[in-house]
C-alpha positions, 0 to 999 in steps of 0.5 A, spaced: 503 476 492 505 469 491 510 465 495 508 470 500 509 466 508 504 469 513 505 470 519 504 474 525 509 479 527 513 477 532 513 483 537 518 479 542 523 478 537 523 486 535 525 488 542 530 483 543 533 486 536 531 493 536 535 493 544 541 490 539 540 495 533 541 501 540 548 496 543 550 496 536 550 504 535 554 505 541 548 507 545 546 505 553 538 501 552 537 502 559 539 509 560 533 513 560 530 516 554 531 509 551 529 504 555 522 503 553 524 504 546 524 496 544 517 496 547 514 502 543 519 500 536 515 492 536 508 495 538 509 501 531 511 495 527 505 491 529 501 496 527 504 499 521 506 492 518 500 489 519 498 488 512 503 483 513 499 478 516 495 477 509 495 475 503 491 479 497 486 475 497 485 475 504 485 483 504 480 481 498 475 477 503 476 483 508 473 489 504 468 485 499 463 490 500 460 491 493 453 493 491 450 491 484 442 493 485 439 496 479 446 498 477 447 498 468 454 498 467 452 496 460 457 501 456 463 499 459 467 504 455 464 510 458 462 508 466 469 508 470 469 510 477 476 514 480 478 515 487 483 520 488 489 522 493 489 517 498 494 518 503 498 512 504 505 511 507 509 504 507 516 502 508 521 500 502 524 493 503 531 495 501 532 499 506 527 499 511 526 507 510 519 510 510 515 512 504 511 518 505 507 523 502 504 518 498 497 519 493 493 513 490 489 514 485 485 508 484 480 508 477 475 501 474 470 500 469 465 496 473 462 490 471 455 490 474 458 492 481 461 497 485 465 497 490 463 502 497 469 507 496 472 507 503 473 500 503 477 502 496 481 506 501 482 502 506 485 496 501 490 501 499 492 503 507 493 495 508 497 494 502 502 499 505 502 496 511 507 491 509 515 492 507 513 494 499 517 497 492 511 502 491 511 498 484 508 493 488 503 497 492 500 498 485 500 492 483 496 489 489 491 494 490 490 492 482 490 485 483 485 485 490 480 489 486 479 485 481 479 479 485 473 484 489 469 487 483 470 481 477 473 486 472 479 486 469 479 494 468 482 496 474 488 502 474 493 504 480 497 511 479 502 512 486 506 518 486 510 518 493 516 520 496 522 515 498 526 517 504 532 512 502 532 518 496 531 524 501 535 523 507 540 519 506 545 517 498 543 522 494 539 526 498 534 529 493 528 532 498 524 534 492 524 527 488 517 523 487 516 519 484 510 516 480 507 509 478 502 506 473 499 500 474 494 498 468 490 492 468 485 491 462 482 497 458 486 501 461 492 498 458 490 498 452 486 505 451 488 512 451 481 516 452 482 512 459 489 512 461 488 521 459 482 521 464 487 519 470 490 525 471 
C-alpha cells in the first residue's frame, strides 16, 4: 500500500460530521433516538477502520508467527497449504457501503516455514477493516504473506457481496462477485490455480 498516509482515527472529527451528515438529511441530532448516534458511529468506525492505522507491513510484523522446525518442503510443486471461507466484511471506498458476506480463500507453497493459520485469518480481518475495492483486499493479504513466510507462491480468491450493487443503483440482491489474485506459481500453473476451487 504504497503512498499510503497512517493515522489514527480521528473519533472527534466523526462525530462532529456524522451530527452534519443528520442536519443534513433533514433530521433533529438531539431528538432522542439519535442523540448518542454521533458518539456510537465514531466508536463502530474506530473499530471496523481500524486496519487503517497500519501499513501491510506492519500488519506483517504483527501476525509473523511461522514455524519452520523439522519441516521439508523440498518439492515445492506438491506441498501447498489452503485455508478456506474466511469470513470477512469491508467497506468500499466509493461509496462507503458495506461489503458483505465475503469469503477468503488463501493458499501457499511453503518455503521452508508455515505460518500458524489463525494469524492467516486474522490478517485477512484486519486488511478488511480499511476503506478497500475487494481487488485490493486480495492484493494485500497476497503482499503480507509473502512478506511473512518468503514465498512468492501466495493466492488470494474473494467472492463477496457489494451493497453499493444490492441495495442501491442497480439493485441486483443475488450478484457476487469473485476475485483472484495470483502471485508466483500460482500464476503461471494450472494443476494450482484448479486446486483453488
Amino acid at each position: 500500500m504504497e503512498g499510503l498516509v497512517i493515522m489514527a482515527v480521528d473519533t472527534e472529527a466523526i462525530k462532529e460530521h456524522i451530527r452534519g451528515i443528520l442536519i443534513a438529511l433533514g433530521d433533529d441530532p438531539d431528538r432522542e433516538g439519535l442523540k448518542e448516534t454521533p458518539d456510537r458511529v465514531a466508536r463502530m468506525y474506530e473499530e471496523v477502520f481500524e486496519g487503517m492505522n497500519y501499513s501491510n507491513h506492519e500488519i506483517a510484523q504483527m501476525f509473523d508467527k511461522t514455524f519452520e522446525d523439522k519441516m521439508d518442503f523440498t518439492d515445492a510443486g506438491q506441498d501447498m497449504v489452503m485455508v478456506k471461507d474466511i469470513e470477512i466484511f469491508s467497506y468500499c471506498e466509493h461509496h462507503l457501503a458495506l461489503m458483505y458476506d465475503m469469503h477468503v480463500t488463501v493458499a501457499y507453497i511453503p518455503k521452508g516455514k508455515v505460518i500458524g493459520l489463525s494469524k492467516i485469518a486474522r490478517i485477512a480481518d484486519m486488511v478488511g477493516k480499511r476503506l478497500q475495492l475487494q481487488e485490493r483486499i486480495g492484493a494485500d493479504i497476497a503482499e503480507i504473506l509473502q512478506e511473512i513466510l518468503g514465498s512468492e507462491d501466495v493466492a488470494v480468491v474473494i467472492e463477496g457481496t457489494h451493497s453499493c450493487m444490492t441495495a442501491r443503483g442497480i439493485k441486483k440482491g443475488s450478484a457476487s462477485t469473485k476475485t483472484y489474485t495470483l502471485r508466483g506459481a500460482f500464476r503461471e500453473d494450472r494443476f494450482l490455480q484448479m486446486r483453488l476451487g
